[in-house]
C-alpha positions as CSV (number, residue, x, y, z in Angstrom):
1,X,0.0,0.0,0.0
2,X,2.9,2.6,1.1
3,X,4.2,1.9,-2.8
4,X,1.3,2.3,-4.2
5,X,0.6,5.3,-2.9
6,X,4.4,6.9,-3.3
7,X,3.9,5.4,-7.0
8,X,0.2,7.7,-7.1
9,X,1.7,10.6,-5.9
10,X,4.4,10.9,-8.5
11,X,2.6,10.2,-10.9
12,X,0.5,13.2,-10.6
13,X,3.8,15.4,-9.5
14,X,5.2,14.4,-12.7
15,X,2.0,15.2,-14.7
16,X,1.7,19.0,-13.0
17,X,5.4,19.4,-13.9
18,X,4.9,19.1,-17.2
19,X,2.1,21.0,-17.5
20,X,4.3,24.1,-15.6
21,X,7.5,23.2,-18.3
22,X,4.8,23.5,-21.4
23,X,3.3,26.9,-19.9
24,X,6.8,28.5,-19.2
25,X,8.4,26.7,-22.2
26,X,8.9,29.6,-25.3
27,X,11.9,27.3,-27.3
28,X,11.6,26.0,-30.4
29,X,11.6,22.4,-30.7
30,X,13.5,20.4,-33.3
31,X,10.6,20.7,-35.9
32,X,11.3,24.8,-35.9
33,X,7.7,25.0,-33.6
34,X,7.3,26.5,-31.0
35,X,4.5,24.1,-28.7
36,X,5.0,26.0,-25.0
37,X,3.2,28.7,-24.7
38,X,6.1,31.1,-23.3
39,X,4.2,32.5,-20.1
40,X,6.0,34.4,-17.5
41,X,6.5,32.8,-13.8
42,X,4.8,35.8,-12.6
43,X,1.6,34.7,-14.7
44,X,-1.5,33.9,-11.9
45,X,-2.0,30.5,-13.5
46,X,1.5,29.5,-13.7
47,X,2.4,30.8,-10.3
48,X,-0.5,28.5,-9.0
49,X,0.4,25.8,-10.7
50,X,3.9,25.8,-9.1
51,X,2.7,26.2,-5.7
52,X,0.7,23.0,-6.2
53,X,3.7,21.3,-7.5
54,X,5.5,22.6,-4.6
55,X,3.2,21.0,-2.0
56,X,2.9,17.4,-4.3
57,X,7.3,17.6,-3.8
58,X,6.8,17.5,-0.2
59,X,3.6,14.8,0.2
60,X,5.6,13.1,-2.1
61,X,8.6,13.8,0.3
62,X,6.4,12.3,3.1
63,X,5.2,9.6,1.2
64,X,8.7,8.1,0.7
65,X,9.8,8.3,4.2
66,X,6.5,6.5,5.4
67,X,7.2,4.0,2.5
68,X,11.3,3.5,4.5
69,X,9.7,3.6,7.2
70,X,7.5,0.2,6.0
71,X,11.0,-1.7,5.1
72,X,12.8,-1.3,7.9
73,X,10.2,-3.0,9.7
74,X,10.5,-5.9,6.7
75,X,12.9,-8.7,7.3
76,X,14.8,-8.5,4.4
77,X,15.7,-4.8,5.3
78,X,19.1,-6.0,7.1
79,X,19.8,-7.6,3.5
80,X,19.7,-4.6,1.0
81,X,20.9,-2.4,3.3
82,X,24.0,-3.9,3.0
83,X,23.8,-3.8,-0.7
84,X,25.9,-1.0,-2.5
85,X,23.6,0.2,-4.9
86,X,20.0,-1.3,-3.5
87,X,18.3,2.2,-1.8
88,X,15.3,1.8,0.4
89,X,13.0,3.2,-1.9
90,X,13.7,1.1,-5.0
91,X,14.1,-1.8,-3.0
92,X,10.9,-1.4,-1.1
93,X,9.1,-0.6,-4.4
94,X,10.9,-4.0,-5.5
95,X,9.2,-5.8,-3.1
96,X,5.8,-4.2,-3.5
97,X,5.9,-5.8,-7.2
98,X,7.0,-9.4,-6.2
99,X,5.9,-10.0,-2.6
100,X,7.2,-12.4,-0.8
101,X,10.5,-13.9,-2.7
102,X,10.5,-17.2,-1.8
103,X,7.1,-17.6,-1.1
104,X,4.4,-17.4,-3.9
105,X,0.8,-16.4,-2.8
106,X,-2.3,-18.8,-2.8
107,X,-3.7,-19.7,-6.3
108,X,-7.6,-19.9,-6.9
109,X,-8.6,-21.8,-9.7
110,X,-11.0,-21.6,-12.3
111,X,-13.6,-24.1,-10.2
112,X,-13.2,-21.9,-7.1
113,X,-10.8,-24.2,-5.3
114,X,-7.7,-22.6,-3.6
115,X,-4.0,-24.0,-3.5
116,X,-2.7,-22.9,-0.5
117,X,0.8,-20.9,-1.1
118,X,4.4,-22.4,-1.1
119,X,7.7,-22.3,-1.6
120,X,8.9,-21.1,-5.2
121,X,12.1,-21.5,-7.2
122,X,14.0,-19.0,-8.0
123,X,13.6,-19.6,-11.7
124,X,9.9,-18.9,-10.8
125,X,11.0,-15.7,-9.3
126,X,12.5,-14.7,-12.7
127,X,9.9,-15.9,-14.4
128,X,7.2,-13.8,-12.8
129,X,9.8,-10.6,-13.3
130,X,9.7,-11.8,-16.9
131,X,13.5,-12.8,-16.7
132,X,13.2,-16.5,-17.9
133,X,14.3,-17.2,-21.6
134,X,11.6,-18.8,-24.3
135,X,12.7,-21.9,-26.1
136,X,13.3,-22.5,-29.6
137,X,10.0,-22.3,-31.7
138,X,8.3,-20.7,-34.4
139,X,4.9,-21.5,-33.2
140,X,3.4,-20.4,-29.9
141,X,4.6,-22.4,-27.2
142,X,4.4,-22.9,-22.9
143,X,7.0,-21.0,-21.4
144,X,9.5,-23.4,-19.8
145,X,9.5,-21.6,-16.6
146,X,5.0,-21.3,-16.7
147,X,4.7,-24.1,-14.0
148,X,7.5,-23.0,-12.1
149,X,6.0,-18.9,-12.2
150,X,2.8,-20.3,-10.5
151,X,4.9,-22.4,-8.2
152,X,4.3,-25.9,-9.5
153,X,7.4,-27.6,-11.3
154,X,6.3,-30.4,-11.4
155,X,2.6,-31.5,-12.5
156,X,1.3,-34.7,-11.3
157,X,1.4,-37.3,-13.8
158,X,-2.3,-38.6,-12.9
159,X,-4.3,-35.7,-14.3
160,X,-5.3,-35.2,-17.8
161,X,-3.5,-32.3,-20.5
162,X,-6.2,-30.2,-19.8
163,X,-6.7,-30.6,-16.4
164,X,-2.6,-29.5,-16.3
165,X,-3.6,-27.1,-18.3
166,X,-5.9,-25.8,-16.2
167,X,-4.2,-26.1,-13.2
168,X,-1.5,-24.0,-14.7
169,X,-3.7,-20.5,-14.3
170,X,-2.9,-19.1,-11.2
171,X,-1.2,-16.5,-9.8
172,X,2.1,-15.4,-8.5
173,X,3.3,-11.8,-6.7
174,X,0.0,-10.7,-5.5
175,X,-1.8,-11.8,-9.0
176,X,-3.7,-14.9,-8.7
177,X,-5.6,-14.0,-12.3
178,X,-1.9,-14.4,-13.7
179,X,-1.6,-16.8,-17.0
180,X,1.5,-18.6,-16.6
181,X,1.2,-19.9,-20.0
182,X,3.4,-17.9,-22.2
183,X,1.2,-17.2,-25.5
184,X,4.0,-15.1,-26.8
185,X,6.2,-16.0,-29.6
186,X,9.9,-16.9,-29.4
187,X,13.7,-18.0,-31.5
188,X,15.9,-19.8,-29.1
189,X,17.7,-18.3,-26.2
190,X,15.5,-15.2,-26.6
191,X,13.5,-13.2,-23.7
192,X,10.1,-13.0,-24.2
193,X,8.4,-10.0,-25.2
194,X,5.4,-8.1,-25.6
195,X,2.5,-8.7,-28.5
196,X,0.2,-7.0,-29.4
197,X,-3.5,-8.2,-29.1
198,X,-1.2,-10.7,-26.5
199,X,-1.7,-10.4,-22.4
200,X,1.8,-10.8,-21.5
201,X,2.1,-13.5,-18.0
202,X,4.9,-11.6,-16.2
203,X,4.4,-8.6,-14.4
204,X,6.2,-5.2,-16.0
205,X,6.0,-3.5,-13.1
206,X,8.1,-6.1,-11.3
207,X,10.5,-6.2,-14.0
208,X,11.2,-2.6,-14.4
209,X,11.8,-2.1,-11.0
210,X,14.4,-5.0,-11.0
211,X,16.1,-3.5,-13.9
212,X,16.2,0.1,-11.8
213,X,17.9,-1.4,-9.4
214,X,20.5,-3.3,-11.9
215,X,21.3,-0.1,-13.5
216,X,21.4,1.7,-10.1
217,X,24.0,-1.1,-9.1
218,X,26.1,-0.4,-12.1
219,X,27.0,2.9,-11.1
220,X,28.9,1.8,-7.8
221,X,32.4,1.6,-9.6
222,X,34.6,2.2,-7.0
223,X,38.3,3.2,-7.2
224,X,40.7,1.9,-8.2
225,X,38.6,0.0,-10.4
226,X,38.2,2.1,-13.6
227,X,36.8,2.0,-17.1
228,X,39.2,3.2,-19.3
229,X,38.5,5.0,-22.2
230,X,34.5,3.4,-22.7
231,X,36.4,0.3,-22.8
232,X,36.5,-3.0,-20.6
233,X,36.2,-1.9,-16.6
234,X,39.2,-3.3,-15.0
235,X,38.2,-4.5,-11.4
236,X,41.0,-4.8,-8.8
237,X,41.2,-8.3,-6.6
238,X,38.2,-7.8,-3.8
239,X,36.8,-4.8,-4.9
240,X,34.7,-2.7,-3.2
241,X,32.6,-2.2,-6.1
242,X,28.7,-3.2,-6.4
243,X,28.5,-7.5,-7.3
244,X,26.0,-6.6,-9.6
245,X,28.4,-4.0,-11.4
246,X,31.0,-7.0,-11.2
247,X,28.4,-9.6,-12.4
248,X,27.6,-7.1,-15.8
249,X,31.5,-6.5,-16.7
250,X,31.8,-10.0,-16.4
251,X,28.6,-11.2,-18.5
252,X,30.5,-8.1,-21.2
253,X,33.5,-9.6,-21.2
254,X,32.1,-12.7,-22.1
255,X,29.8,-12.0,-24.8
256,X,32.5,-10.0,-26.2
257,X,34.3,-13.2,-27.2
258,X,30.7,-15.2,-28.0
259,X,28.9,-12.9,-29.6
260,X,31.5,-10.6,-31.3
261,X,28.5,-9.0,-34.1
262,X,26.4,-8.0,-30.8
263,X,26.3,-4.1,-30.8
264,X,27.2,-2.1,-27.9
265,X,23.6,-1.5,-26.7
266,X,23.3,-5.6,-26.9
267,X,25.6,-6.3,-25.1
268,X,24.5,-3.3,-22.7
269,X,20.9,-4.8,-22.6
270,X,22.1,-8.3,-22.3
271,X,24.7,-8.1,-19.1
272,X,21.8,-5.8,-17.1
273,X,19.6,-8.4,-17.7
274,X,22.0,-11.3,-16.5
275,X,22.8,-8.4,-13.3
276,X,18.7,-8.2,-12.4
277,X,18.7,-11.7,-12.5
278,X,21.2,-11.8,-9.9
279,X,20.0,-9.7,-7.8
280,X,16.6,-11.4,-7.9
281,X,18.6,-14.5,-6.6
282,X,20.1,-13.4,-3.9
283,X,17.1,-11.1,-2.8
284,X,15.3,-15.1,-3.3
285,X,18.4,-16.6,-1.0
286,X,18.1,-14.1,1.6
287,X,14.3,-14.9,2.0
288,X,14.6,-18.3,1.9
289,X,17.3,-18.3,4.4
290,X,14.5,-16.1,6.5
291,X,12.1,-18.6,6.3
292,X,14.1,-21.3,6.9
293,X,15.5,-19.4,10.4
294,X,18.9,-18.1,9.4
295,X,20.6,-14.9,9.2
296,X,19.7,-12.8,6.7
297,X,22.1,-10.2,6.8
């Protein structure tokens, strides 16, 4: 609830700014017109305007702290705070989207009946953050990681196809309406994607937040490690830089030599994909080690 409202509130802040930039804005754009309608600061409407922006920066303000104020209460607090990179607020918002880690929510089926909630892998976790990778097809096919997103890998052999089938719709992350059956297309080794006409069965909201926090993680490059000249980063024996920052340098390097055609914003896309991922599993270690009674620092 405390994201959801943080997430509300900035939405409209953002909104109202806008609408102040496009009142105050007399510059041409790239086209040669000019769309702002170049009013002073001193206009009445525009001066309103900003003191309502004004007070949305600082319920907004308020908003956030009650939303750090919710983690640090949340057993996996200890965790990212000792995560170079992982803020409270992006972290919390993190696990707004997914819930619990390791454990996936209740699933009501079709008939009304309810599976009670369990343990989930950690390729389930990626698979609700829309992480997992489709196999080789040109048709439409079941995701691989389907059963394992709703928290089943494995199906019992004594019901029918469609009762599987059937079985499979459930939901994961606070969504028990979730497909898990990927209806999207996909070549081998790909990630899934969007499609139009298509309800996609991960949750984007999770997924972006988990790729914030990736490209948050990449900025904590910490001397003497150094990236010299937009080149390979060179990291020094036990670093103090982020894992996550060491984890996408490493998946570069390596696709470097395997995938030498890949441009630079491929390889970008691929190694913060292969750093969400990894922070996903250890956020998932840290909760099951929670729930199984250990430390989670």
């Amino acid at each position: 609830m405390a994201a959801d409202v943080l997430d509300d509130i900035e939405r409209v802040r953002i909104a109202n700014e806008n609408r102040h930039r496009q009142l105050t804005r007399s510059v041409e754009d790239s086209d040669g017109e000019t769309r702002g309608f170049g009013y002073d600061e001193s206009h009445p409407d525009v001066a309103r305007l900003a003191g309502m922006v004004d007070m949305l920066l600082k319920v907004e303000h308020d908003a956030t702290l009650n939303l750090q104020r919710v983690l640090r209460r949340h057993p996996l607090h200890g965790w990212m705070k000792a995560q170079r990179g992982i803020g409270e607020k992006q972290g919390a918002r993190l696990l707004a989207a997914i819930g619990d880690p390791y454990i996936r929510p209740e699933i009501v089926r079709d008939d009304g009946t309810v599976v009670p909630s369990g343990p989930r892998t950690v390729s389930a976790l990626w698979a609700y953050c829309g992480l997992h990778v489709l196999p080789a097809s040109g048709q439409q096919a079941a995701d691989n990681q389907g059963d394992a997103a709703a928290g089943w890998d494995q199906l019992s052999a004594d019901r029918t196809a469609s009762d599987n089938q059937r079985f499979r719709v459930g939901g994961v992350g606070g969504d028990p309406g979730h497909n898990v059956v990927d209806t999207h297309q996909g070549d081998a080794g790909v990630a899934p994607k969007r499609a139009r006409g298509q309800k996609a069965n991960w949750s984007t909201k999770a997924k972006t937040k988990a790729y914030l926090i990736a490209t948050s993680c990449l900025k904590q490059l910490v001397k003497p490690c150094h990236n010299p000249d937009e080149g390979p980063t060179v990291h020094v024996e036990d670093c103090a830089c982020s894992p996550y920052r060491r984890k996408y340098d490493s998946r570069r390097a390596h696709t470097a030599v395997t995938h030498p055609e890949w441009t630079d914003g491929h390889s970008h896309n691929d190694a913060l994909r292969v750093a969400a991922k990894e922070v996903l599993k250890h956020l998932w270690r840290a909760a099951k080690a929670h729930h199984e009674g250990a430390d989670t620092q």
